[in-house]
Gaussian input, Z-matrix of N, CA and C with variables (Angstrom, degrees):
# hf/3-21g

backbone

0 1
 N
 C     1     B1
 C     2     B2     1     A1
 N     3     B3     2     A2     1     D1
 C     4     B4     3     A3     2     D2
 C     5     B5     4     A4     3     D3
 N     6     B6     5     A5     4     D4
 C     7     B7     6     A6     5     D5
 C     8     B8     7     A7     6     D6
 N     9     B9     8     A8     7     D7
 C    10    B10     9     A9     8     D8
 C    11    B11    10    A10     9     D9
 N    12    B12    11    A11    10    D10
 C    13    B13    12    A12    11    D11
 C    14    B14    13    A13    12    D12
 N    15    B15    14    A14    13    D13
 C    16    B16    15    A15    14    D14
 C    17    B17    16    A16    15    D15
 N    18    B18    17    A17    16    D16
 C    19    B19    18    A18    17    D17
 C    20    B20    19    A19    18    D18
 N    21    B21    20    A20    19    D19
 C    22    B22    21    A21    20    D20
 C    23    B23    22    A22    21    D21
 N    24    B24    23    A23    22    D22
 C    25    B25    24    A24    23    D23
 C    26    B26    25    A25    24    D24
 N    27    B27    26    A26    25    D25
 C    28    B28    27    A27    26    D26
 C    29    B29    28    A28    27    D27
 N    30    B30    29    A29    28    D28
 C    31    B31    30    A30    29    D29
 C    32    B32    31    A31    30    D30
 N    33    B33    32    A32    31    D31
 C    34    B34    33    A33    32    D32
 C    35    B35    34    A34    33    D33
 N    36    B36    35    A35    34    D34
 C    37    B37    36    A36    35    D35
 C    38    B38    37    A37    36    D36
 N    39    B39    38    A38    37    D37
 C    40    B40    39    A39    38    D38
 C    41    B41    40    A40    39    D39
 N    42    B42    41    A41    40    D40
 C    43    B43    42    A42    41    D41
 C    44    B44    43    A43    42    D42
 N    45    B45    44    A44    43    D43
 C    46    B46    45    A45    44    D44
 C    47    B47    46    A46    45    D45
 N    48    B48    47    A47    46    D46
 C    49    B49    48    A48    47    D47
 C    50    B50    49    A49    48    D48
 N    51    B51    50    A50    49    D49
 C    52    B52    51    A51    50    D50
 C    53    B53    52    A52    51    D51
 N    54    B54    53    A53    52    D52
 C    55    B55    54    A54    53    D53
 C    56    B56    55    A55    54    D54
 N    57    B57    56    A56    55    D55
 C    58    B58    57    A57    56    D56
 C    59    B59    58    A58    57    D57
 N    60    B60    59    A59    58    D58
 C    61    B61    60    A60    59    D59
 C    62    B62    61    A61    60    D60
 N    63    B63    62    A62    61    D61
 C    64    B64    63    A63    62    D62
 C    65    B65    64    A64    63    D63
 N    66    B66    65    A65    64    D64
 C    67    B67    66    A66    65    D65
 C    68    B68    67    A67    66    D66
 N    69    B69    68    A68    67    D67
 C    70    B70    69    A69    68    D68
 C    71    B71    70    A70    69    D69
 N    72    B72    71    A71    70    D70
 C    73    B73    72    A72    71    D71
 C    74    B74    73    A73    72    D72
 N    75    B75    74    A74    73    D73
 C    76    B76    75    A75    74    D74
 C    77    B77    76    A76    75    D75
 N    78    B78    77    A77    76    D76
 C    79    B79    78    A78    77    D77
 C    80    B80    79    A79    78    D78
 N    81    B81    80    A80    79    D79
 C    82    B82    81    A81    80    D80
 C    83    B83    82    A82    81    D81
 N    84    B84    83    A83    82    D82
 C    85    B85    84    A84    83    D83
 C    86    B86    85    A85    84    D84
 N    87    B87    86    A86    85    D85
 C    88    B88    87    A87    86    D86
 C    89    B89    88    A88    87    D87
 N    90    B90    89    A89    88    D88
 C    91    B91    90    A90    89    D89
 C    92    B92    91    A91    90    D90
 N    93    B93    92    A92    91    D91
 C    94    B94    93    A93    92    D92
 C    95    B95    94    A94    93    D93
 N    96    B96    95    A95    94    D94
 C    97    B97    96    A96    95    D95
 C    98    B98    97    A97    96    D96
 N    99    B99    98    A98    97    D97
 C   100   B100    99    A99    98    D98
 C   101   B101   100   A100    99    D99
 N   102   B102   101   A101   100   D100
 C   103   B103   102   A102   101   D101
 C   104   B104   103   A103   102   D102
 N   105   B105   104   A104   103   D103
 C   106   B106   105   A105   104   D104
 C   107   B107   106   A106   105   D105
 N   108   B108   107   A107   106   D106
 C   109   B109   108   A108   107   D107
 C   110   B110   109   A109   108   D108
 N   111   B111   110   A110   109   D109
 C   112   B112   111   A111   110   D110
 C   113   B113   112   A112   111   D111
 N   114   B114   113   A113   112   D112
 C   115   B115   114   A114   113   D113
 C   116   B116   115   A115   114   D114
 N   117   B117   116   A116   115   D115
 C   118   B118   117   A117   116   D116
 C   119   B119   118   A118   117   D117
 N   120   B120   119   A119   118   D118
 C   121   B121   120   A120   119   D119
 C   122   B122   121   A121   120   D120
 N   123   B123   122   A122   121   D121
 C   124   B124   123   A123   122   D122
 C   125   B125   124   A124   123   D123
 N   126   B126   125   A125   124   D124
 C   127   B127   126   A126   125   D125
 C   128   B128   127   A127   126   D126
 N   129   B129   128   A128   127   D127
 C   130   B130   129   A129   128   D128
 C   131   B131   130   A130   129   D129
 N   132   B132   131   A131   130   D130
 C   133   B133   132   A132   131   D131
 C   134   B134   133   A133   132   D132
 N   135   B135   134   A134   133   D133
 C   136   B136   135   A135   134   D134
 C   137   B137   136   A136   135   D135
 N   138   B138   137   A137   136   D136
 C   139   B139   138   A138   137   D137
 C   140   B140   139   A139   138   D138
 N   141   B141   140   A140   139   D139
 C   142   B142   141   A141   140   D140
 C   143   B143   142   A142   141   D141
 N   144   B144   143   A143   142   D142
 C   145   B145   144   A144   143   D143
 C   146   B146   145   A145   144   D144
 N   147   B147   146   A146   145   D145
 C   148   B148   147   A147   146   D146
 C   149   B149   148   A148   147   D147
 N   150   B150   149   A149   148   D148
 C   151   B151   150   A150   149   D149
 C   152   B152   151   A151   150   D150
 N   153   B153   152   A152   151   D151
 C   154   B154   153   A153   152   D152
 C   155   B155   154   A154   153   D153
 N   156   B156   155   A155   154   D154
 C   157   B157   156   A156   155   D155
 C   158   B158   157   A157   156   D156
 N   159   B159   158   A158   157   D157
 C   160   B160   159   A159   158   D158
 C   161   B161   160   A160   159   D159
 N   162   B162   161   A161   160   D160
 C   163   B163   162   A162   161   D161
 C   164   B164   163   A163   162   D162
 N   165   B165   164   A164   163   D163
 C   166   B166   165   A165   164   D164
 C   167   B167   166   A166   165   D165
 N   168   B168   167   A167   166   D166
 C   169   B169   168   A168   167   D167
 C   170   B170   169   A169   168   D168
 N   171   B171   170   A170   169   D169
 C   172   B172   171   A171   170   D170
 C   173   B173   172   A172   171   D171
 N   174   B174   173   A173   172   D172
 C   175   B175   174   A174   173   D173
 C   176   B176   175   A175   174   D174
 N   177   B177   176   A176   175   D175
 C   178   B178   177   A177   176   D176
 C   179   B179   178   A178   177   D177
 N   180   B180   179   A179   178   D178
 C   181   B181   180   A180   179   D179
 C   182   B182   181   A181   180   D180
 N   183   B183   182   A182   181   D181
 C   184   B184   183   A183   182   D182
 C   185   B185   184   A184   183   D183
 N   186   B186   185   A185   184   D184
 C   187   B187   186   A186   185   D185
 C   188   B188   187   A187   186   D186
 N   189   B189   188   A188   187   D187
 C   190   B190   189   A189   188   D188
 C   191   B191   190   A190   189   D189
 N   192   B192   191   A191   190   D190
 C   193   B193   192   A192   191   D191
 C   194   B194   193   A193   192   D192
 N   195   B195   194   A194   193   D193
 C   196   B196   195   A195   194   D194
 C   197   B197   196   A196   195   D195
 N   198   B198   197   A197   196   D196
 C   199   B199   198   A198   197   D197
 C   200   B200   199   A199   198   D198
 N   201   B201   200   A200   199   D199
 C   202   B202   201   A201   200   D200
 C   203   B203   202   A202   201   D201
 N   204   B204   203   A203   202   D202
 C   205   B205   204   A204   203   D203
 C   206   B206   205   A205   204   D204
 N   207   B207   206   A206   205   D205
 C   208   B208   207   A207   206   D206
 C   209   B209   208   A208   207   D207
 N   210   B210   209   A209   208   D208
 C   211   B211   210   A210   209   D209
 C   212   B212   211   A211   210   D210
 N   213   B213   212   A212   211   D211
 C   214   B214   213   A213   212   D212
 C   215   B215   214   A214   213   D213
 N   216   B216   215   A215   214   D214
 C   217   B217   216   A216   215   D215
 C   218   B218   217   A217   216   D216
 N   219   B219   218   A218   217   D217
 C   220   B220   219   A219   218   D218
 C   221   B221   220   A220   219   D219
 N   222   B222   221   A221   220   D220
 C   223   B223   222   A222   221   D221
 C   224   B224   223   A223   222   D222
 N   225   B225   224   A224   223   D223
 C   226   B226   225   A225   224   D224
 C   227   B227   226   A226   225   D225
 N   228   B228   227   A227   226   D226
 C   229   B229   228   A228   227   D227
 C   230   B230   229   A229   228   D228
 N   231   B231   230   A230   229   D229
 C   232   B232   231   A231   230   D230
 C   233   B233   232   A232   231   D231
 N   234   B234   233   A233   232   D232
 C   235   B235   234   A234   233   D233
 C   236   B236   235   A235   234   D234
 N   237   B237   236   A236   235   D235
 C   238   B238   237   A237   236   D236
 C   239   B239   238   A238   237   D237

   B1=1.4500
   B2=1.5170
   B3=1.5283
   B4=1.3814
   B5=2.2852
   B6=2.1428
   B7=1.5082
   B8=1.5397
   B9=1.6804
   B10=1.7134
   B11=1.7288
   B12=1.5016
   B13=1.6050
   B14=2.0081
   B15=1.4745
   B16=1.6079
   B17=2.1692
   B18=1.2155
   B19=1.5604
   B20=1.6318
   B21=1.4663
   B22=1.2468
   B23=1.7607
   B24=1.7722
   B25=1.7631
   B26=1.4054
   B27=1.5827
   B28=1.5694
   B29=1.1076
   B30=1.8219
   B31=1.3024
   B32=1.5795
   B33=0.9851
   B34=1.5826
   B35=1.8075
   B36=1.1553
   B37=1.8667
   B38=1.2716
   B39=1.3485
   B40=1.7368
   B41=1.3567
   B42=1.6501
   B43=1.2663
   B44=1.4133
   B45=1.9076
   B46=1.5237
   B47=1.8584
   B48=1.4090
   B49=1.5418
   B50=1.2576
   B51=1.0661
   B52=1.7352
   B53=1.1803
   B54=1.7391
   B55=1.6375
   B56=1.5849
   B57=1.3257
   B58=1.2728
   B59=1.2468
   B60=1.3305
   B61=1.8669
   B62=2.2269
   B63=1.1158
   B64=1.9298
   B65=1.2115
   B66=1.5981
   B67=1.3443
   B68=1.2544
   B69=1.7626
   B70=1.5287
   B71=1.7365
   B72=1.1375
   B73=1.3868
   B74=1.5178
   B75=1.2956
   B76=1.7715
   B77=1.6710
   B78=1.6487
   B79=1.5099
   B80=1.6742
   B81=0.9098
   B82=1.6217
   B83=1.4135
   B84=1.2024
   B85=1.1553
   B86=1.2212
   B87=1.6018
   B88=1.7775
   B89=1.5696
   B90=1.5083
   B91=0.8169
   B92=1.6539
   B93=1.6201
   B94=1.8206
   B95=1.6236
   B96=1.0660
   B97=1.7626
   B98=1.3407
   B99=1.2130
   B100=1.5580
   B101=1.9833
   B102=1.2027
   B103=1.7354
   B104=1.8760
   B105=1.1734
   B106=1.1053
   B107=1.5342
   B108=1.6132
   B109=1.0733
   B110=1.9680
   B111=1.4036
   B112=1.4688
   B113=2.0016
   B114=1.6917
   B115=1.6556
   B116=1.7423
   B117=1.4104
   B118=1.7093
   B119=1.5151
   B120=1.3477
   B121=1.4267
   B122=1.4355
   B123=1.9590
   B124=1.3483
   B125=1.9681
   B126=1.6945
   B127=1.3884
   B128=1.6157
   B129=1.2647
   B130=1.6167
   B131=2.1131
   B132=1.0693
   B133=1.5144
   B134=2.0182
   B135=1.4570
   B136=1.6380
   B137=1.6881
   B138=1.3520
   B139=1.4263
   B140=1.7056
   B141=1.1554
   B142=1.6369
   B143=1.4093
   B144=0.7740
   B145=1.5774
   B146=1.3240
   B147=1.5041
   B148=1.1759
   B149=1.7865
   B150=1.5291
   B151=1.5732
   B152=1.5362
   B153=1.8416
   B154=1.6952
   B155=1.7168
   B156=1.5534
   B157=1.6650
   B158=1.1804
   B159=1.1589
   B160=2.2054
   B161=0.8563
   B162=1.9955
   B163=1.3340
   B164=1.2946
   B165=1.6123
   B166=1.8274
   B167=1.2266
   B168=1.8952
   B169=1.6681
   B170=1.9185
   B171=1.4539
   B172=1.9753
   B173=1.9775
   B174=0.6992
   B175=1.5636
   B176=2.0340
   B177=1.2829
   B178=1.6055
   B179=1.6082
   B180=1.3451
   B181=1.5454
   B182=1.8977
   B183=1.7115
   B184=1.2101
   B185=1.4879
   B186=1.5059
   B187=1.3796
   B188=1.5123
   B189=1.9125
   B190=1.1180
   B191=1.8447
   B192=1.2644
   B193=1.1452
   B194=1.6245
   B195=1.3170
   B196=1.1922
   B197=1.5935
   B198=1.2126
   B199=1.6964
   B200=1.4793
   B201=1.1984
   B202=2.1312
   B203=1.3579
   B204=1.8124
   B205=1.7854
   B206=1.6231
   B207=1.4934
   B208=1.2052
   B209=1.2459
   B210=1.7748
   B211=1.0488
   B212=1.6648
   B213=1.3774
   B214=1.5487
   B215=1.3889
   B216=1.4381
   B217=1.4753
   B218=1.9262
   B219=1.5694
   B220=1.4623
   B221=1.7107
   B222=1.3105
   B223=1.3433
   B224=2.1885
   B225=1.5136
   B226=1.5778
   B227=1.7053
   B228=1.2633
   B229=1.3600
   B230=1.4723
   B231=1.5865
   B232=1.6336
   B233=2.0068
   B234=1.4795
   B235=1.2843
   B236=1.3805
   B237=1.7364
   B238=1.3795
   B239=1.7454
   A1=109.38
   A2=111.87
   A3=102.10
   A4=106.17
   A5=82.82
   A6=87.03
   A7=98.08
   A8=111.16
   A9=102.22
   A10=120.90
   A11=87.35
   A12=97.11
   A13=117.66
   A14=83.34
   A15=109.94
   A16=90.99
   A17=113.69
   A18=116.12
   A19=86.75
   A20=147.56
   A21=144.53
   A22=123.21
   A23=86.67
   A24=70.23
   A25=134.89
   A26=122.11
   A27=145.69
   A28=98.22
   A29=99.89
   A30=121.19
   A31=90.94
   A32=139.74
   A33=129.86
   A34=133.68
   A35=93.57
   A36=103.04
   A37=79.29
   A38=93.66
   A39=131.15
   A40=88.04
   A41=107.21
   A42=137.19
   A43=117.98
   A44=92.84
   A45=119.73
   A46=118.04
   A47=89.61
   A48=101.04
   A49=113.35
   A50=129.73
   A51=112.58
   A52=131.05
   A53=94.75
   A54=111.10
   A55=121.33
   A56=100.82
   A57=122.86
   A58=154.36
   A59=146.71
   A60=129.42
   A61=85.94
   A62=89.31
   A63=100.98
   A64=82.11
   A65=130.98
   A66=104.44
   A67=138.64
   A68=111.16
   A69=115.05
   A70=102.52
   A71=114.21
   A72=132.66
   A73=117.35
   A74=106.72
   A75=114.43
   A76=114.70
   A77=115.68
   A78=141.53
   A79=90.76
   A80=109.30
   A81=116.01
   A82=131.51
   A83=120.48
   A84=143.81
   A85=88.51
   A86=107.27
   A87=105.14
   A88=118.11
   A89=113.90
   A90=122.05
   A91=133.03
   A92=81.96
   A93=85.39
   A94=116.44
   A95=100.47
   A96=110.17
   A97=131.25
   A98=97.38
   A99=123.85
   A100=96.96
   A101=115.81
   A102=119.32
   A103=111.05
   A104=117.56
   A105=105.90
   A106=129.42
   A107=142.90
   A108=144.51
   A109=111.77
   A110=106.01
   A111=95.24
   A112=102.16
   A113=102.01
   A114=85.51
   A115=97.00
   A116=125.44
   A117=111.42
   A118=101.52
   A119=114.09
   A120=123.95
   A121=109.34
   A122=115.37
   A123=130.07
   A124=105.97
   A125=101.53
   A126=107.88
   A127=97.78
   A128=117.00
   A129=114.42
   A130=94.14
   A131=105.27
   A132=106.97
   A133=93.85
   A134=102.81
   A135=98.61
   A136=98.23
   A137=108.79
   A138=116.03
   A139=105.37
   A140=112.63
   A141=115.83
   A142=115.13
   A143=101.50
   A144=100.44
   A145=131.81
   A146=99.21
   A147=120.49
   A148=103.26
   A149=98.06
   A150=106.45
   A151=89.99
   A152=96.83
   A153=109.92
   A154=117.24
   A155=108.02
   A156=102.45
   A157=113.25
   A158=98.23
   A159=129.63
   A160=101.86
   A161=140.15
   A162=147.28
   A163=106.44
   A164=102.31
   A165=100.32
   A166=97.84
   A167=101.78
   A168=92.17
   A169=85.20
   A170=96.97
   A171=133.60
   A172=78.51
   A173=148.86
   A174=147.51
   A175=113.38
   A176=86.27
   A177=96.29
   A178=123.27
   A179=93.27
   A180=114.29
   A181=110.89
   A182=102.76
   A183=79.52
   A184=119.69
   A185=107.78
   A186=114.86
   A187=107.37
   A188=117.44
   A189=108.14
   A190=109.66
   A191=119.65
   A192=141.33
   A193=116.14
   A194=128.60
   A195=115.60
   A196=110.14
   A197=108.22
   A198=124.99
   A199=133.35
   A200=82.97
   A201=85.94
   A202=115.21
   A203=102.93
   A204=84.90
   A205=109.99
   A206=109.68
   A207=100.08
   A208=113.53
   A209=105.41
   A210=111.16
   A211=118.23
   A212=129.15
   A213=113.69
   A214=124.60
   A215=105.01
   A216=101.78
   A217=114.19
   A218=113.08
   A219=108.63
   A220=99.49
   A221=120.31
   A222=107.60
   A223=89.75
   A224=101.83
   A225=113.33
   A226=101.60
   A227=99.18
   A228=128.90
   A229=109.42
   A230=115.00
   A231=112.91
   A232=76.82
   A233=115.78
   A234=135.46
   A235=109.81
   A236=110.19
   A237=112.98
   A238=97.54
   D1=155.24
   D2=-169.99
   D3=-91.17
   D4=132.34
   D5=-153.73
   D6=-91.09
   D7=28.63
   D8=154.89
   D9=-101.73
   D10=-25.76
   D11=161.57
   D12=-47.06
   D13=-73.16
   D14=-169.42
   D15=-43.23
   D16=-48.36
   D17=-153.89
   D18=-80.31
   D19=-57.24
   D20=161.80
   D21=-25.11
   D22=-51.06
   D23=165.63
   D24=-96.48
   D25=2.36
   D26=129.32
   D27=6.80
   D28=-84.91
   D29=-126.39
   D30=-91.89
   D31=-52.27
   D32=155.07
   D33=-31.01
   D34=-7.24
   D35=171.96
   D36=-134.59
   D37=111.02
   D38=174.21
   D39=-65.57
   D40=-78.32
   D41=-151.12
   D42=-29.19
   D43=-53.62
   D44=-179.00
   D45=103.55
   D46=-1.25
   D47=175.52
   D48=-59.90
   D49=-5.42
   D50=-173.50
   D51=113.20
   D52=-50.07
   D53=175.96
   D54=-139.38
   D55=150.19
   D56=160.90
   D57=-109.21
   D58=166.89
   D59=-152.91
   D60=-92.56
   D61=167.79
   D62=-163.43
   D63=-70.47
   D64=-76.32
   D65=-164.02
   D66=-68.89
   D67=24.47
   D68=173.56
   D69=-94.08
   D70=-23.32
   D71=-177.21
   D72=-75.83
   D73=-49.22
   D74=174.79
   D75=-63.36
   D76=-23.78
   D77=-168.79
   D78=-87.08
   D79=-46.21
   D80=177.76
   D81=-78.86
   D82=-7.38
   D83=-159.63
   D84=-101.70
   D85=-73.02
   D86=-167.09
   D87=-92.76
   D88=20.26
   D89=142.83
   D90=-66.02
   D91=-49.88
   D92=179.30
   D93=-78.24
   D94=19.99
   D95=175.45
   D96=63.38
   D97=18.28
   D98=-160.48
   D99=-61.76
   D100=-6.79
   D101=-177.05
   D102=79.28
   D103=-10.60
   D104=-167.22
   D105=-82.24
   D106=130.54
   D107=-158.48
   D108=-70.38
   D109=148.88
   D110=-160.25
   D111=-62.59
   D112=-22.44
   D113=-179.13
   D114=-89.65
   D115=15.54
   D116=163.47
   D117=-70.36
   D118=-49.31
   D119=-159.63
   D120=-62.51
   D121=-49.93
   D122=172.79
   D123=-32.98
   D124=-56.89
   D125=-157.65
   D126=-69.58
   D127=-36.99
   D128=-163.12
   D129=-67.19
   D130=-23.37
   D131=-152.66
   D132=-89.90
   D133=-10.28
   D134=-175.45
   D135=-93.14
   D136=-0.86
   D137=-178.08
   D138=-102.85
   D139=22.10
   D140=179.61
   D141=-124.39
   D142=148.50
   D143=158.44
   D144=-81.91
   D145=121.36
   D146=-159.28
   D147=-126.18
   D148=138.11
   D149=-165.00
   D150=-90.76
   D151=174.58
   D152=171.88
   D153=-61.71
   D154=-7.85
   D155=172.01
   D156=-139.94
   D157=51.29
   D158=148.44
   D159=72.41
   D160=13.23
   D161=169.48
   D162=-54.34
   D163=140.27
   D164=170.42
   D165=-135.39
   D166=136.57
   D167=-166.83
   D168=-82.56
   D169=159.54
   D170=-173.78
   D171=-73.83
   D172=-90.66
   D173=-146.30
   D174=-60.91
   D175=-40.07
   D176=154.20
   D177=-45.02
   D178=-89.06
   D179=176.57
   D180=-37.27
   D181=-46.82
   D182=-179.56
   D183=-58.99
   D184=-55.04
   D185=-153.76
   D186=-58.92
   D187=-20.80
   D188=-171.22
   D189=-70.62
   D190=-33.47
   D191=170.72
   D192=-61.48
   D193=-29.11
   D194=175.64
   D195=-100.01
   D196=5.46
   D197=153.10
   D198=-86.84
   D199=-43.23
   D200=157.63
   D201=-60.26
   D202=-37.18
   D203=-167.09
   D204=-94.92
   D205=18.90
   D206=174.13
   D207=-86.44
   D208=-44.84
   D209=176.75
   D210=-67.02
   D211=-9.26
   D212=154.02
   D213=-64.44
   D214=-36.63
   D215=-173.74
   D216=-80.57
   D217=-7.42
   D218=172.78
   D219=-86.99
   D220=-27.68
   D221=-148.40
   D222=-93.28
   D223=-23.58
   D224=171.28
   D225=-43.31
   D226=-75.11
   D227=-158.84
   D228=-46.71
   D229=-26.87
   D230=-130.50
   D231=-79.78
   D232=-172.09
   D233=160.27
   D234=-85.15
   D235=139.06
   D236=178.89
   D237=-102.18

């Protein structure tokens, strides 16, 4: 998984709980330069789990995100 993502959203849960509110996550995201568009981030983040007060757990989000882009780059790649 990419370990500037994973270390960006670290360092944004002070606390260490796990999680954070969406728009601390979308701020962090394209902060860490990761390239992704604010509705890439929106769509990866409707694929997470997300609590009743818009928390997204940091281990979620990543993994859901380093699964989307795998699956772009097999389904990129494949032969038409």
């Amino acid at each position: 998984m990419n370990a500037r993502l994973i270390f960006s959203c670290r360092k944004i849960d002070l606390e260490g709980k796990g999680y954070v509110e969406q728009a601390t996550i979308i701020g962090a995201v394209q902060r860490a330069g990761e390239g992704a568009t604010y509705d890439e981030i929106r769509a990866t983040l409707r694929e997470c789990n997300i609590d009743a007060s818009g928390r997204v757990e940091l281990e979620d989000y990543v993994e859901v995100r380093f699964w989307s882009r795998i699956l772009c780059l097999i389904f990129s790649s494949s032969p038409s």
